[in-house]
N, CA, C and O atoms as a GROMACS GRO file, in nm:
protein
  408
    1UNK      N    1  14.294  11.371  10.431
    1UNK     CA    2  14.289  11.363  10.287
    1UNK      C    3  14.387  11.464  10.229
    1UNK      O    4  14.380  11.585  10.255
    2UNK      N    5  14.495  11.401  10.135
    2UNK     CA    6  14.573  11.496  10.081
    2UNK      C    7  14.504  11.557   9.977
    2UNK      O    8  14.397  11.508   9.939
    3UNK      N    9  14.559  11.678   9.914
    3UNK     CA   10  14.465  11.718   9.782
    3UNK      C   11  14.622  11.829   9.691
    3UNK      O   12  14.707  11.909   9.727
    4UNK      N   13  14.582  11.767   9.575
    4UNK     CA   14  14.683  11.848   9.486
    4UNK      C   15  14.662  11.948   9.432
    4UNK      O   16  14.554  11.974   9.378
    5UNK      N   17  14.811  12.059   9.439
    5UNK     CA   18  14.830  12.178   9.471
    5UNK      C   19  14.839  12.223   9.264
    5UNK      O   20  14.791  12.311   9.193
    6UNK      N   21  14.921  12.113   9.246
    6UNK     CA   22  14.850  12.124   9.090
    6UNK      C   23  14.928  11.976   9.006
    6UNK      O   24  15.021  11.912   9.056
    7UNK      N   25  14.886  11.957   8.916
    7UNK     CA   26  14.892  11.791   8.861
    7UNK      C   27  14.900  11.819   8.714
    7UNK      O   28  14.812  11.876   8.650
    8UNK      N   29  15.024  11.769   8.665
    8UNK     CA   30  15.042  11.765   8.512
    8UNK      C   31  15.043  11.602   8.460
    8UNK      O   32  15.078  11.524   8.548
    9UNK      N   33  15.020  11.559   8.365
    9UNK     CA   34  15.019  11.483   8.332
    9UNK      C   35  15.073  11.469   8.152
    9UNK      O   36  14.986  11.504   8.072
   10UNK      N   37  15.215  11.419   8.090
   10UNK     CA   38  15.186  11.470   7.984
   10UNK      C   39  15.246  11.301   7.924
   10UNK      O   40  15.316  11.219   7.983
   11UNK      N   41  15.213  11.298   7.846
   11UNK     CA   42  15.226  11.185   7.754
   11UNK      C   43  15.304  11.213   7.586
   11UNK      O   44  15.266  11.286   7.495
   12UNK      N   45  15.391  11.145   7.592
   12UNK     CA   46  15.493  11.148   7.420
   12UNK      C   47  15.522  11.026   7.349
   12UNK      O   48  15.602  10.942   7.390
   13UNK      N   49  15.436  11.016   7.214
   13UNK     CA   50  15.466  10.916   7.165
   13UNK      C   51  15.586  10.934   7.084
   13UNK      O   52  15.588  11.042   7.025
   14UNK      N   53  15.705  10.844   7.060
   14UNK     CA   54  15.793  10.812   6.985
   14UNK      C   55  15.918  10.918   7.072
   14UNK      O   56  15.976  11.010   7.014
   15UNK      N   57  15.937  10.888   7.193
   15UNK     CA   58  16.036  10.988   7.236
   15UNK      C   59  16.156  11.038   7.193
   15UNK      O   60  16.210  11.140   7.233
   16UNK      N   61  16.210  10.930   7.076
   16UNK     CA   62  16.315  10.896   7.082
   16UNK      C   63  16.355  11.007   6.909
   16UNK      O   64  16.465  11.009   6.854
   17UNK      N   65  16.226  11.087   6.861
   17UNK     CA   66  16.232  11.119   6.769
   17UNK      C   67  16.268  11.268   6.807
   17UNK      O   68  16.217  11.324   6.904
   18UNK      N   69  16.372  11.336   6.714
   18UNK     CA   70  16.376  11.462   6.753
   18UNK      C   71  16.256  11.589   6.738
   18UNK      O   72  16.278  11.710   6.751
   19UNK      N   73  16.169  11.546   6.718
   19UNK     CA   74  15.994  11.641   6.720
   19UNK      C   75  15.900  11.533   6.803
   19UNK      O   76  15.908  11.416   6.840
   20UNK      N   77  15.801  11.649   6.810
   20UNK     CA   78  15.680  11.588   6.865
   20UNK      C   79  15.594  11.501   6.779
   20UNK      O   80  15.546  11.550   6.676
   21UNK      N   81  15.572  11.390   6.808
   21UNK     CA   82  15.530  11.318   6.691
   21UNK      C   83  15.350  11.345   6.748
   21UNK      O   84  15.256  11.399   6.689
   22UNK      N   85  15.358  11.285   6.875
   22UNK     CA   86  15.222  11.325   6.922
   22UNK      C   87  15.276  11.354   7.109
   22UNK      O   88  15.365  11.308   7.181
   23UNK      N   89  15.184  11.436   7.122
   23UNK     CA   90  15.192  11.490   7.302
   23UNK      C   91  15.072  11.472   7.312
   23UNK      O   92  15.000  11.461   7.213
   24UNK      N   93  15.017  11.466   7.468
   24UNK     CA   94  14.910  11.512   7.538
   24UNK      C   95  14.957  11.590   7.669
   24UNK      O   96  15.065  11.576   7.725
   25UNK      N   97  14.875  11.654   7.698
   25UNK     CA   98  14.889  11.727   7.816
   25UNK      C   99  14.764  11.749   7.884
   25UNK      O  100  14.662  11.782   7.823
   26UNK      N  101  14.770  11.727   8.039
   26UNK     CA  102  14.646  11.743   8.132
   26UNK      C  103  14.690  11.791   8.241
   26UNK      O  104  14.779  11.747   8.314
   27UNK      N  105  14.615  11.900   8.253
   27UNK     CA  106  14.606  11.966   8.388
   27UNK      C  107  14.482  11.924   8.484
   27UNK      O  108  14.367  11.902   8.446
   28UNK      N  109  14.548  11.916   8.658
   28UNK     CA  110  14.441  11.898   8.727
   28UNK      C  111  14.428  12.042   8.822
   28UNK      O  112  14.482  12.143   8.776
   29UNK      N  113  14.376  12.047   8.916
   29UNK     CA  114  14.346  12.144   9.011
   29UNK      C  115  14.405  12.302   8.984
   29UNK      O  116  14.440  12.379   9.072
   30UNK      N  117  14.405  12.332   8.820
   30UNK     CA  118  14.369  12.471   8.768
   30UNK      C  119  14.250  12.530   8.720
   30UNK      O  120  14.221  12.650   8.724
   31UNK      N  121  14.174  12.424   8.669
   31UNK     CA  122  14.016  12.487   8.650
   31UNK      C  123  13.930  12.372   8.723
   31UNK      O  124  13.986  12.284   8.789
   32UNK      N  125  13.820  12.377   8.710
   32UNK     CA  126  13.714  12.337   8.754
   32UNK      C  127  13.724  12.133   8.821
   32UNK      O  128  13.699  12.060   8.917
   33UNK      N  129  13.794  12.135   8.645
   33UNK     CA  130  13.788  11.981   8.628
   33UNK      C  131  13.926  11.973   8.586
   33UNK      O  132  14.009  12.063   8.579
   34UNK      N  133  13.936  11.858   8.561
   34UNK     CA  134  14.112  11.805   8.509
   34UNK      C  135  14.062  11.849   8.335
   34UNK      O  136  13.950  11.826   8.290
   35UNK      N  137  14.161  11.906   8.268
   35UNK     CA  138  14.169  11.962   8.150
   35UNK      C  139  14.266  11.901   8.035
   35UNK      O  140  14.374  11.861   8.076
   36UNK      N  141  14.242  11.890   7.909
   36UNK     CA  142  14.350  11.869   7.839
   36UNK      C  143  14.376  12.013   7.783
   36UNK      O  144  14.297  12.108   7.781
   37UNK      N  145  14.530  12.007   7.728
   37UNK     CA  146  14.555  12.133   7.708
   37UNK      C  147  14.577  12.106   7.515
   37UNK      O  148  14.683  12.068   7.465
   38UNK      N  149  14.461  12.135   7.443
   38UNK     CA  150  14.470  12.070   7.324
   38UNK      C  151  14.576  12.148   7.198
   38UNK      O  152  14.653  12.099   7.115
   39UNK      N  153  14.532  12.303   7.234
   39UNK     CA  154  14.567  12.395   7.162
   39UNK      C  155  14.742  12.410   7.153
   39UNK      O  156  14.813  12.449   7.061
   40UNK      N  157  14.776  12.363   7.287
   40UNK     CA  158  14.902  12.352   7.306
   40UNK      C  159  14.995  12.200   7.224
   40UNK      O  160  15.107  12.187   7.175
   41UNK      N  161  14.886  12.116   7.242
   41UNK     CA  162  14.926  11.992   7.178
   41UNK      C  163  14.940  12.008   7.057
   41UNK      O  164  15.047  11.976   7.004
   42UNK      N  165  14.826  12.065   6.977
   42UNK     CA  166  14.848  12.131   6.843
   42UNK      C  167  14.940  12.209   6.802
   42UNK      O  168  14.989  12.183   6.692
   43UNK      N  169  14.974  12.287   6.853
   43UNK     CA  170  15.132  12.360   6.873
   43UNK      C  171  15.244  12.297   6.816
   43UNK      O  172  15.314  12.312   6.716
   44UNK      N  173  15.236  12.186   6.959
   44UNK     CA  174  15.385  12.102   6.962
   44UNK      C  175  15.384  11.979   6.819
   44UNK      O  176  15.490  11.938   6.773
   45UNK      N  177  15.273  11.942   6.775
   45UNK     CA  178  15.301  11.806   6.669
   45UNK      C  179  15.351  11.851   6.564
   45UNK      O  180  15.332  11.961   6.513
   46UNK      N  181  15.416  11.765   6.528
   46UNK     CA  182  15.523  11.787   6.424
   46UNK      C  183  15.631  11.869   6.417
   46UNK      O  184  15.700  11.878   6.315
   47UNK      N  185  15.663  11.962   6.573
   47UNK     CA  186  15.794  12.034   6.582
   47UNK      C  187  15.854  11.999   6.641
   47UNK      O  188  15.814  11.908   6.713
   48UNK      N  189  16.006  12.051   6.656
   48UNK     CA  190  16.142  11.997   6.682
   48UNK      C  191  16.092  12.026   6.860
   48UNK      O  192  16.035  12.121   6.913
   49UNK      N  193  16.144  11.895   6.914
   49UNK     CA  194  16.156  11.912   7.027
   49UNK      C  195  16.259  11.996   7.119
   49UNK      O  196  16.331  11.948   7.207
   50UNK      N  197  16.249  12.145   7.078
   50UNK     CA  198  16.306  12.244   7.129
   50UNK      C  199  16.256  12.330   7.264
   50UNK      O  200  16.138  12.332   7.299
   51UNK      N  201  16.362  12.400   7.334
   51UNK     CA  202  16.331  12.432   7.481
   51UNK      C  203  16.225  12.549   7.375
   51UNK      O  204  16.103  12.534   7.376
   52UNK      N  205  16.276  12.637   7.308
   52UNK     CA  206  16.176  12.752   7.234
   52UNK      C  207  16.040  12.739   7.205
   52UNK      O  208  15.958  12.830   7.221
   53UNK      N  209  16.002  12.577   7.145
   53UNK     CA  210  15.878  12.526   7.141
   53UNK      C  211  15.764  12.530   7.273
   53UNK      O  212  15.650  12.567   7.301
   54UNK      N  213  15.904  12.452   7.338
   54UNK     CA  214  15.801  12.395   7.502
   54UNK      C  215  15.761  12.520   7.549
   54UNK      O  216  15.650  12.529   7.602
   55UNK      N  217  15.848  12.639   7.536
   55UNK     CA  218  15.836  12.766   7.588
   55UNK      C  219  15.708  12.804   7.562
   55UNK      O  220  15.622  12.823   7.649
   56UNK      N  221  15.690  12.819   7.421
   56UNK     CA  222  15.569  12.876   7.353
   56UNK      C  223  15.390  12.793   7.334
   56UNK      O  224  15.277  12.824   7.295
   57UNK      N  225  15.461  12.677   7.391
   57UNK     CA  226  15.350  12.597   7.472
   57UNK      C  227  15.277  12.594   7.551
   57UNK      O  228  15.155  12.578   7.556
   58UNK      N  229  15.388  12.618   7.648
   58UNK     CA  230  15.334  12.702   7.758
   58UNK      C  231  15.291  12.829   7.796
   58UNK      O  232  15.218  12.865   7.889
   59UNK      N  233  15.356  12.897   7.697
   59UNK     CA  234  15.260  13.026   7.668
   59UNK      C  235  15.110  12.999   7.655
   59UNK      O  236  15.008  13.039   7.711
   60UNK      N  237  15.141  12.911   7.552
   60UNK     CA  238  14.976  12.918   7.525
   60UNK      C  239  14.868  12.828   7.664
   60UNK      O  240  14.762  12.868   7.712
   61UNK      N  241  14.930  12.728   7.690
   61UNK     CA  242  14.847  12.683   7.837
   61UNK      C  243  14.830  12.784   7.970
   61UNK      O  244  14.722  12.794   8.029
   62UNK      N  245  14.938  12.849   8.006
   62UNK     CA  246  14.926  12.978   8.066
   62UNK      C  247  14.818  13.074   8.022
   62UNK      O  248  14.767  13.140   8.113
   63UNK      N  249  14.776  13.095   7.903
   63UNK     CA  250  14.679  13.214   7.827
   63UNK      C  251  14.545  13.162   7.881
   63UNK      O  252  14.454  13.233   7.924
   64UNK      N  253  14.546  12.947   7.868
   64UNK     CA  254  14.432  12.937   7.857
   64UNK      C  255  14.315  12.881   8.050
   64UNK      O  256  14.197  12.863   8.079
   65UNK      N  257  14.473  12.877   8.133
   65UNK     CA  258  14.440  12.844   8.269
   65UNK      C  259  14.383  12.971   8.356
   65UNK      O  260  14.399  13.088   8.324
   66UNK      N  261  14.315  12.924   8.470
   66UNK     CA  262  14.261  13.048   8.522
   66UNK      C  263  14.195  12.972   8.642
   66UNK      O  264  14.082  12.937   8.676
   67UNK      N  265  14.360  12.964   8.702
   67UNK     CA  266  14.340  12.929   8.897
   67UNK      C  267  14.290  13.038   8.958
   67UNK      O  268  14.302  13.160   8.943
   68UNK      N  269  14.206  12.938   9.063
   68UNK     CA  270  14.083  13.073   9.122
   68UNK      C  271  14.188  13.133   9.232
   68UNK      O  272  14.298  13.087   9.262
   69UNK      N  273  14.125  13.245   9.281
   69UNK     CA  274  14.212  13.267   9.391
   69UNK      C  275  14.153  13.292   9.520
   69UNK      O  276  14.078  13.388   9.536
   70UNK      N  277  14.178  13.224   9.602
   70UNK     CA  278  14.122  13.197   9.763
   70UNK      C  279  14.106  13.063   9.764
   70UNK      O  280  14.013  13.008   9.822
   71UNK      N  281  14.237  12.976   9.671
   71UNK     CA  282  14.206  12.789   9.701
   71UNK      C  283  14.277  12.786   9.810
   71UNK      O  284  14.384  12.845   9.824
   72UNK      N  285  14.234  12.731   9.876
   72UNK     CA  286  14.301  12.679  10.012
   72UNK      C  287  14.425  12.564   9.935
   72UNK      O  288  14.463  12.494  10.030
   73UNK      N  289  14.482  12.529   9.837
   73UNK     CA  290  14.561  12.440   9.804
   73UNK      C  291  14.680  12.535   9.770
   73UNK      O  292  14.784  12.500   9.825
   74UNK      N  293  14.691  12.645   9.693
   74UNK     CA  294  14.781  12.728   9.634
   74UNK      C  295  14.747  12.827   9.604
   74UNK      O  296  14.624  12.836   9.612
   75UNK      N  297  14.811  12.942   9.559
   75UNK     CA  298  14.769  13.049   9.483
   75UNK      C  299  14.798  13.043   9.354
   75UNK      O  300  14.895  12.975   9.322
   76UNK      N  301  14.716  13.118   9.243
   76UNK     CA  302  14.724  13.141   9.140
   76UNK      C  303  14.862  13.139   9.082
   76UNK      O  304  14.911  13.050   9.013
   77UNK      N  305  14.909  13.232   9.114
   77UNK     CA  306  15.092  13.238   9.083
   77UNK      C  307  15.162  13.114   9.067
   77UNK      O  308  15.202  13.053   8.968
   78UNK      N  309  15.168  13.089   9.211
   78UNK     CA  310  15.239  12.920   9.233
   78UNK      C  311  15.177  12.826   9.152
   78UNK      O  312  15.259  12.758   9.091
   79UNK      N  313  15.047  12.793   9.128
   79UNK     CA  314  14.999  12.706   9.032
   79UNK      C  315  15.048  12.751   8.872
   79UNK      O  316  15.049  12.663   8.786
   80UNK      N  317  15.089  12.890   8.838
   80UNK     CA  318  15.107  12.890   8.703
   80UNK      C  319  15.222  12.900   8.699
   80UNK      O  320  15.265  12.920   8.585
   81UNK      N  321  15.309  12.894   8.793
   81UNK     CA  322  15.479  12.862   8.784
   81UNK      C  323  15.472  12.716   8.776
   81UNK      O  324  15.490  12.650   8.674
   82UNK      N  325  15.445  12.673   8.886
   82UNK     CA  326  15.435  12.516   8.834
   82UNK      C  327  15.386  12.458   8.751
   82UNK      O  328  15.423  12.341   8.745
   83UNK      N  329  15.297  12.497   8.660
   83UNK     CA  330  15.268  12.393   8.558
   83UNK      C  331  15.368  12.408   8.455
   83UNK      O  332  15.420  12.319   8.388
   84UNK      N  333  15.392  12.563   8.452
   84UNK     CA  334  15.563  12.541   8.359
   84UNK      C  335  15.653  12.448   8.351
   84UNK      O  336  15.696  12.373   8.264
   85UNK      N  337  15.678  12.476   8.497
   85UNK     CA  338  15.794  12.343   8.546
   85UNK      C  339  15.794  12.261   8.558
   85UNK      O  340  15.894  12.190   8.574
   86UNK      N  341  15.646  12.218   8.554
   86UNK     CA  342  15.660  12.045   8.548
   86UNK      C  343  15.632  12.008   8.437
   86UNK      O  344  15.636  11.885   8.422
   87UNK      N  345  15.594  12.088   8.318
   87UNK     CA  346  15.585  11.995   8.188
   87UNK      C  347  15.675  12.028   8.106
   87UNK      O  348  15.670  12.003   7.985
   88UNK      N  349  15.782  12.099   8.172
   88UNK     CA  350  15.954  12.123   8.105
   88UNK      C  351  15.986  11.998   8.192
   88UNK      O  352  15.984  11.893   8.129
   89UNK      N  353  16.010  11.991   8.295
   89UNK     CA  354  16.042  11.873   8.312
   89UNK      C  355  15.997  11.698   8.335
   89UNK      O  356  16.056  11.602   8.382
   90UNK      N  357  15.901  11.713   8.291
   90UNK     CA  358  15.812  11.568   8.215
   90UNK      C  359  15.847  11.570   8.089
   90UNK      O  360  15.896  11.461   8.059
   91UNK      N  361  15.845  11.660   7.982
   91UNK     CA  362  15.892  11.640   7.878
   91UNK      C  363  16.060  11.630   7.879
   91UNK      O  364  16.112  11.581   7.780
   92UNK      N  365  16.143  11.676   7.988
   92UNK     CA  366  16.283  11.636   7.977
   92UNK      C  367  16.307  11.524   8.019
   92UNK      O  368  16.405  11.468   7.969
   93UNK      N  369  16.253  11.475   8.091
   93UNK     CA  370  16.252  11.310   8.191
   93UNK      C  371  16.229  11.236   8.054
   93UNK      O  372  16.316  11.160   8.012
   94UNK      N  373  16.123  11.254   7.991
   94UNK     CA  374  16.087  11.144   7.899
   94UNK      C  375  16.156  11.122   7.795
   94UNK      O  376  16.181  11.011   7.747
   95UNK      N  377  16.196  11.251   7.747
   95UNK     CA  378  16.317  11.211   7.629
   95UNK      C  379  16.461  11.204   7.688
   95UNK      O  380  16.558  11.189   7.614
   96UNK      N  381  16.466  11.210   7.759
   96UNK     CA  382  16.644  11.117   7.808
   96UNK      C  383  16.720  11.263   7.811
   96UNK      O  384  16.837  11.257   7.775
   97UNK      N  385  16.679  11.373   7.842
   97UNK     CA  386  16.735  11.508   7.861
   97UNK      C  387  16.775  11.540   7.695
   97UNK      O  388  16.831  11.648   7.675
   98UNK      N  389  16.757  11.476   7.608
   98UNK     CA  390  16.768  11.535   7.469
   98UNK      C  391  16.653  11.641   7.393
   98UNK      O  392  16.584  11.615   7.295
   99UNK      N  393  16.658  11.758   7.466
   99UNK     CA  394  16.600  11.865   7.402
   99UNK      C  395  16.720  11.922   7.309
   99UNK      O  396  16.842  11.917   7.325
  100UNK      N  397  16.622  11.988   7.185
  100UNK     CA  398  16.767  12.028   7.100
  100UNK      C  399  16.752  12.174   7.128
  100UNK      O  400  16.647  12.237   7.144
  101UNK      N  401  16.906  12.224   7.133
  101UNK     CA  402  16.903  12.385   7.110
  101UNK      C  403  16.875  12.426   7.001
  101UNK      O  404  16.903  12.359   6.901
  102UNK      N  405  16.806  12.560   6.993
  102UNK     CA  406  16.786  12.633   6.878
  102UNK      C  407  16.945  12.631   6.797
  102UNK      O  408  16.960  12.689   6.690
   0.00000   0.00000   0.00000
C-alpha cells in the first residue's frame, strides 16, 4: 500500500482572469484528516493573481498546518516545503504560467 507523503489539491474558477475569482485549497496527510485551507482562500478572492499573494497564502496555510513528527511518511519540514511548492505550482499549471509581477 502506497501512502502520501503530502497531497494538495487546489481548484480556480475563471483562470483566465487576472485575480482570484474563487480558489479552493485542500491539504491531505498534514493534519489528522484532509483539510481545506479556508482562511487562505479568503485571502486570495478577489486579488491579483500575483507570486506576492500566493506567497502570503501560504504564509497563512503554513501558520495554520501542524505535521506531526515521527510519521513514518515524511517529516514536518519536508511536508511544509512541499505544500508551498505544490500550490505555487498548481496554481501556475492552471493559469497557463500567467502570474503577474508586482
Amino acid at each position: 500500500m502506497d501512502l502520501s507523503s503530502v497531497a494538495v489539491a487546489v481548484y480556480l474558477k475563471d483562470v483566465d482572469l487576472p485575480v482570484f475569482s474563487e480558489i479552493r485549497i485542500a491539504l491531505g496527510a498534514v493534519q489528522k484528516t484532509v483539510v481545506r485551507m479556508k482562511n487562505a482562500e479568503q485571502y486570495l478572492k478577489g486579488k491579483p493573481s500575483t507570486m506576492q499573494n500566493i506567497d502570503k497564502a501560504i504564509e497563512i496555510i503554513l501558520s495554520e498546518i501542524n505535521p506531526r513528527a515521527g510519521s513514518l511518511r515524511a517529516t514536518p519540514y519536508y511536508k511544509r516545503k512541499m505544500v508551498g511548492y505544490l500550490i505555487k505550482e498548481a496554481i501556475r499549471e492552471m493559469k497557463g504560467g500567467n502570474i503577474l509581477n508586482e
